[in-house]
C-alpha positions in Angstrom: -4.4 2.7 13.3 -4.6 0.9 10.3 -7.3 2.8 8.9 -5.4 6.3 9.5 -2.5 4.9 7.9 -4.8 3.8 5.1 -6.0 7.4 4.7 -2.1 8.5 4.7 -1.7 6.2 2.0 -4.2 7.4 -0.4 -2.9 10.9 0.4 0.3 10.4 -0.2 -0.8 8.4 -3.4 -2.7 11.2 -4.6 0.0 13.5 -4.1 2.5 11.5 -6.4 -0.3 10.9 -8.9 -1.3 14.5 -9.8 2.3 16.0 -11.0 1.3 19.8 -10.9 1.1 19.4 -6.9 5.1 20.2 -7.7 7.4 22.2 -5.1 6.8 25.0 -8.2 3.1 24.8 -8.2 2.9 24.8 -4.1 5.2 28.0 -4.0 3.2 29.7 -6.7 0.4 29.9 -4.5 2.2 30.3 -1.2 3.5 33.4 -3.2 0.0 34.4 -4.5 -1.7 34.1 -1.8 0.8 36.1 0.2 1.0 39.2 -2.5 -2.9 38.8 -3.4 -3.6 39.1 0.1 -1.8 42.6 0.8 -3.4 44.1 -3.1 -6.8 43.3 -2.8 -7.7 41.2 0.4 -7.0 43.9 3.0 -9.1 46.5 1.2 -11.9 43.9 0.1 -13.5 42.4 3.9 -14.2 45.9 5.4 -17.8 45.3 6.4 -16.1 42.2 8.3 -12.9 44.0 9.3 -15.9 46.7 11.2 -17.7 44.0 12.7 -14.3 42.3 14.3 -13.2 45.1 15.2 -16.5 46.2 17.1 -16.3 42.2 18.8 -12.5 42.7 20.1 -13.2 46.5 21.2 -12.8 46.1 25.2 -10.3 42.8 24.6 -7.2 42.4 26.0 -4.7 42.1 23.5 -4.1 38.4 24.0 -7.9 37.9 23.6 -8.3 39.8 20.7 -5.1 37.8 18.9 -7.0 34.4 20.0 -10.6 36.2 18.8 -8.5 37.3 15.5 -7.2 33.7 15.0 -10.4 31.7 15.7 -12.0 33.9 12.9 -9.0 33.1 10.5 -9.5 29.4 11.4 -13.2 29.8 10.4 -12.3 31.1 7.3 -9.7 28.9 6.1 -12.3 26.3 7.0 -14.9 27.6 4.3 -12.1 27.8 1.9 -11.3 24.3 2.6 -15.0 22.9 2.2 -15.2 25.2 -1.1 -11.7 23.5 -2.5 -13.2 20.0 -1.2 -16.5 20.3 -3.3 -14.4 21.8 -6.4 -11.8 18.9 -6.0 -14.6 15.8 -6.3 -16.2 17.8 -9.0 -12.9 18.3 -11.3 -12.2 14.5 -10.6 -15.5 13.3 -11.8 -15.2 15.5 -14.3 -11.6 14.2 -15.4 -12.4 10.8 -17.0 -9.8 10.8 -19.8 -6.6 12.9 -21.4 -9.2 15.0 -23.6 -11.7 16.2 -20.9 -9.1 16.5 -18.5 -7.3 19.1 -21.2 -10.6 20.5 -21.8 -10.5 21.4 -17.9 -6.9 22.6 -17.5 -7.8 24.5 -20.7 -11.3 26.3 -19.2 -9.6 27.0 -15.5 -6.8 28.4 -17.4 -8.2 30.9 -19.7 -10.2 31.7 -16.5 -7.4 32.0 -14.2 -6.3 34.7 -16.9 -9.7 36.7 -16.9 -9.4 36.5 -13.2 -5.5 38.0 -13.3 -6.9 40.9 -15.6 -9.6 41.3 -13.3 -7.7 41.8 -9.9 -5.1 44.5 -11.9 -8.0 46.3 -14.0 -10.7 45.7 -11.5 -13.9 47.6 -13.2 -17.2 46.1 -13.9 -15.3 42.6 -14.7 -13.9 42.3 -11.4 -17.7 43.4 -10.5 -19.2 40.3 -12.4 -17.4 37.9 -9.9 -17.6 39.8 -6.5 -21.2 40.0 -6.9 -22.6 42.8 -4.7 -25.9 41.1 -4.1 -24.8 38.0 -2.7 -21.9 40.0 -0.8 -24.8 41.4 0.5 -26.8 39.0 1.7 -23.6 36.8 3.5 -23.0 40.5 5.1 -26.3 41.4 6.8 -26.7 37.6 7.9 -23.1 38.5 9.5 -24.5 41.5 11.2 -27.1 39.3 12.9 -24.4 37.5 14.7 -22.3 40.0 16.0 -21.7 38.1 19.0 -18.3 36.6 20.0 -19.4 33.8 20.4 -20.2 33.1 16.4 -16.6 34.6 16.0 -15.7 31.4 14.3 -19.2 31.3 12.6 -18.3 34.7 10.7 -15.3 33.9 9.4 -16.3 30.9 7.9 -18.8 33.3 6.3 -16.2 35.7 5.1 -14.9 32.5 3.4 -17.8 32.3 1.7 -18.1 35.7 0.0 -17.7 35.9 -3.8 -13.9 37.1 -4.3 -11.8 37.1 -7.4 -9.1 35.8 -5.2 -11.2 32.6 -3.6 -12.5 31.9 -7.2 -8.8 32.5 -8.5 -7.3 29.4 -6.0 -10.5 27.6 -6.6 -9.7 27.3 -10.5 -6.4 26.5 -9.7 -7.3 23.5 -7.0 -10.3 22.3 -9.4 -7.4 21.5 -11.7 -6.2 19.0 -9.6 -8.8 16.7 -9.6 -8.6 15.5 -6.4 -11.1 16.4 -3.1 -8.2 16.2 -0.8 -5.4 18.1 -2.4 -8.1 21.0 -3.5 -9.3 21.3 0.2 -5.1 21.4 1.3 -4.4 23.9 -1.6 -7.4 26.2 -0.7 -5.9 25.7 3.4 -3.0 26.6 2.5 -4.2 29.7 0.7 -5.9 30.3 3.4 -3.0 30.5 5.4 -1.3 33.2 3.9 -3.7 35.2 3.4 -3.7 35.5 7.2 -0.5 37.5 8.1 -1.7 40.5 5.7 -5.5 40.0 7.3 -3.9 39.7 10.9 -1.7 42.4 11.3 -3.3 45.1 8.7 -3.5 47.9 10.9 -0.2 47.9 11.8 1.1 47.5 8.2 -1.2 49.7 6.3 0.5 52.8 7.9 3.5 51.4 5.4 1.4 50.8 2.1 1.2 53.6 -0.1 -0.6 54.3 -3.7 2.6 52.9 -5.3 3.2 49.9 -3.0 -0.1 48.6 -3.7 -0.1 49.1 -7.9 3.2 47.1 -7.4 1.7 44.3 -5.2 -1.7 44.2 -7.5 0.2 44.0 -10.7 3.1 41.3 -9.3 -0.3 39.2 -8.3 -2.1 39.5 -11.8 1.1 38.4 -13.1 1.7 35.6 -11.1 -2.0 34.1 -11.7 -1.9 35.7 -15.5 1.5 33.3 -16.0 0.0 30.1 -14.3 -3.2 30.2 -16.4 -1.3 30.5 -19.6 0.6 27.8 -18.6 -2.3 25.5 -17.4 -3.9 26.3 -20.5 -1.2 25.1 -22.4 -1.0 21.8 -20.6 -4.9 21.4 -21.3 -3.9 22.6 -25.3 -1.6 19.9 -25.3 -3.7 17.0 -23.7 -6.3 17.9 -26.7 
């Protein structure tokens, strides 16, 4: 008991310490997430989106939602383990006021690159979603198209090189902290599901239009955030 509340403790500690882990920066990517996830996520997993949809052919629908959800909750976990690893490696990194603006500088001007990216797309979106290794994680997932690894190729989904993963990445590497990267990068996670979930009911709705609007509200979003993180790193200089 006293241990957990020892690990609540540092938590919460870390949470007051790091100051952009603000109501403003947790809705930025609540709202990211959620508006990156209808622009590029839904059109971006198809060689996944084919294989789940081949292992919940003959389900029920309650067993295809549970199938559907268990691959989510893979995914979000390689997300987590990705913002964990980020995290510990920004805070070792962040020793003192210049090196820490030196980081808040670099993930900034790269959160902006990545912003461009996503709206422009192009070889420079092509540069981060590297085909090869997409392809590699992909015919490793067709080996285990088995419900069973259900859970197995989600958190392999996680792991595919995404402008979007790499754009939550530079903003939880920011905060210097293990914990609060691997909650940010959940929490991404997380809402990025509702688009993921329910796609082919709401793709009937999303036209040519609807999708520019959505891709260039989503590059503006992480465009603003990275100018404004690169600032703060200016600043600390």
């Amino acid at each position: 008991m006293t241990q957990d509340l020892g690990i609540l403790e540092f938590l919460y500690q870390n949470f007051k310490k790091h100051f952009i882990m603000s109501g403003a920066f947790i809705l930025n990517i609540i709202i990211t997430a959620f508006v990156l996830s209808f622009s590029h996520c839904s059109f971006m997993c198809g060689g996944f989106n084919v294989i789940l949809g081949r292992l919940c052919a003959s389900l029920s629908k309650l067993s295809t939602l549970v199938m559907m959800l268990l691959y989510h909750a893979g995914r979000t976990t390689a997300y987590a383990c990705l913002g964990a690893v980020f995290g510990y490696f920004g805070a070792g990194v962040m020793r003192d006021a210049s090196t820490k603006g030196l980081v808040f500088f670099g993930a900034g001007v790269l959160l902006v690159v990545l912003g461009v990216s996503l709206l422009f797309r192009g070889k420079m979106l092509a540069f981060f979603e590297n085909s090869f290794i997409q392809g590699k994680i992909l015919a490793l997932a067709l080996k285990l198209q088995k419900r069973r690894y259900i859970v197995l190729l989600g958190f392999l989904n996680g792991l595919l090189p995404c402008g979007v993963v790499y754009t939550f990445l530079a903003m939880s590497f920011s905060l210097g902290s293990g914990a609060l990267s691997a909650l940010v990068m959940v929490l991404a996670g997380l809402c990025t599901t509702p688009a993921l979930l329910f796609y082919a009911l709401l793709s009937r709705f999303f036209t040519q239009r609807l999708r520019f609007i959505f891709e260039l509200l989503s590059a503006l979003l992480v465009c603003a955030y990275g100018l404004y993180l690169a600032f703060k790193g200016y600043m600390l200089l």
